[in-house]
C-alpha positions, 0 to 999 in steps of 0.5 A: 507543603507548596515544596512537597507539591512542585517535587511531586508534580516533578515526579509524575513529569518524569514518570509521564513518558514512562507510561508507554512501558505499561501500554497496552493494557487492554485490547487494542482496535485497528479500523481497516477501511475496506471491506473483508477479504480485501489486500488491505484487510488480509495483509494486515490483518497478517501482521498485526494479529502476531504483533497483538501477540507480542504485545500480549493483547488481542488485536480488534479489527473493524471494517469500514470500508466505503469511499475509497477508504476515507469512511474509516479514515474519518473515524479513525481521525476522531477516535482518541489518541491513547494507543487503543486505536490505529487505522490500517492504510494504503498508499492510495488513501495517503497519495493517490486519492488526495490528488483525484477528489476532496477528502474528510482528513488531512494525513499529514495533520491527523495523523501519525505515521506507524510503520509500513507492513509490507506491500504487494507483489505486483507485474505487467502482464499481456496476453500471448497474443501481444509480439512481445517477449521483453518490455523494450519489445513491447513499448516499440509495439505500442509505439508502432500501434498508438492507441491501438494496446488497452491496458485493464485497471482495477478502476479509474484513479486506482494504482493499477491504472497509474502504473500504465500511465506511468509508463505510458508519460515515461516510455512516450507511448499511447496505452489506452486505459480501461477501467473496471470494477476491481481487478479480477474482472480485468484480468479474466478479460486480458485471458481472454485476450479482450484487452491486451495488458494490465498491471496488477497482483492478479496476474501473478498466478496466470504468468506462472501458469503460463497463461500471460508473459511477464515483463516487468515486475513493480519493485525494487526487487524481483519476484521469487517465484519468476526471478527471470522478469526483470523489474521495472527500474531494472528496464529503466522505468519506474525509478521515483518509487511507487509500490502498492503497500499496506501501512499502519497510522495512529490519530495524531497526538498518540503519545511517541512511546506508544508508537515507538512500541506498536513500530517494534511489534511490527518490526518483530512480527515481520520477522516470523517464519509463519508471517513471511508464510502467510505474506507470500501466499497472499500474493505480499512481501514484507517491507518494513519502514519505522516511523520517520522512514514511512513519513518519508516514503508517503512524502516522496510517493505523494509527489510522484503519484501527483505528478503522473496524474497531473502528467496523464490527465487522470481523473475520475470522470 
């Protein structure tokens, strides 16, 4: 009896892990920790709805949004870690607003790394105005004009205010930062010429229109639609990383075949014609990154973006 026992208990060890072929079994929630209509939501709400599709359940998406993201990120840390709840993430949330204030979570210990989605296409852009054609022109303009360049950002501690400081610790210049509340405010007041440059999404459309000059694209590639502005590293700035994109984690202690699995789903949604579609319209590329590869990028993204805000004074005063 204690023989036949032991071989079945060995029996459900060996089929433990085996469990992870027959998930999902029912319909799997993704907390988004930001409002509806955001970058976050659409891109991922993008991706995941066709990755549901794979995986042949539906894909539930709650919004949280509230404290720079960590609302949702602290529900998400407490849902269980059966591969029926994930939490849609940012750079930001991971590497940024660690370094700005005290947050409910540790991304490292409550969590697991998914997969990176995809990440936004982003650019500096100045108004007309500005003597510059090229980034060289403009960083010897800035130089020659300290403190006189406002540069707009989507708010204090955003990436977009980063990016300026970035380059303002790297090129050795004086851009006077300037925050506001969200990016569309920002930009219709670098149109107006009321400050003079911004690094955002926002942009793209108005330098394709003409109405602003590109000089830089934030990647390791350029932009499709404008192949002509050159990237950031291309120019010599930006060369340890940071981009603006959209991931997704599990609470930690999701079993490996689960995630595994919901990292393959994605792998293969970014493959679809009509995702890289809908992608591109929104203003985003696909970017992807499994597991192990994402908890590297979240690594060396935290130790860069450390480093500009120690480096630029920034805080959230």
């Amino acid at each position: 009896m204690l023989r036949r026992a032991f071989v079945s208990a060995l029996g459900l060890v060996a089929a433990g892990p085996a469990f992870g072929d027959t998930w999902p079994s029912r319909q799997i929630k993704v907390i988004v920790p930001y409002p509806p209509g955001g970058p976050t939501d659409i891109s991922s709400r993008i991706v995941l709805e066709k990755a549901g599709q794979l995986l042949g359940q539906p894909i539930l998406f709650d919004n949280k949004g509230g404290a720079s993201g960590m609302l949702g990120a602290e529900i998400a840390k407490n849902q269980p870690p059966d591969g029926y709840a994930f939490l849609a993430t940012t750079v930001a949330m991971l590497a940024i607003t660690r370094h700005l204030q005290p947050i409910p979570i540790d991304p490292e210990k409550d969590f697991v790394t998914v997969a990176r989605m995809s990440t936004s296409w982003m650019a500096l852009a100045v108004h007309p105005s500005v003597p510059a054609n090229t980034l060289a022109e403009f960083v010897a303009y800035v130089k020659a004009n300290p403190g006189k360049v406002n540069f707009g950002s989507a708010g204090l501690g955003t990436i977009t205010q980063l990016f300026g400081e970035m380059l303002n610790i790297e090129a050795g210049i004086k851009m006077v930062h300037v925050p506001y509340k969200g990016s569309a405010q920002a930009t219709q007041d670098l149109l107006g010429g009321q400050i003079q440059a911004q690094f955002d999404q926002t942009v793209l459309p108005h330098i394709l229109a003409g109405r602003l000059k590109g000089l830089a694209i934030v990647g390791d590639r350029r932009w499709p639609q404008k192949p002509d502005i050159p990237t950031l590293r291309e120019q010599g700035y930006g060369k340890n990383g940071g981009e603006s994109w959209y991931g997704l984690l599990a609470p930690a202690g999701t079993p490996e075949p689960i995630v595994t699995r919901m990292a393959k789903a994605i792998e293969e949604a970014l493959q679809a014609p009509d995702v890289l579609e809908k992608l591109d319209k929104g203003g985003a590329k696909a970017t992807y990154l499994g597991p192990a590869a994402m908890r590297a990028e979240v690594d060396k993204e935290n130790k860069t973006f450390a480093d500009i805000i120690k480096r630029g004074h920034v805080t959230l005063d």
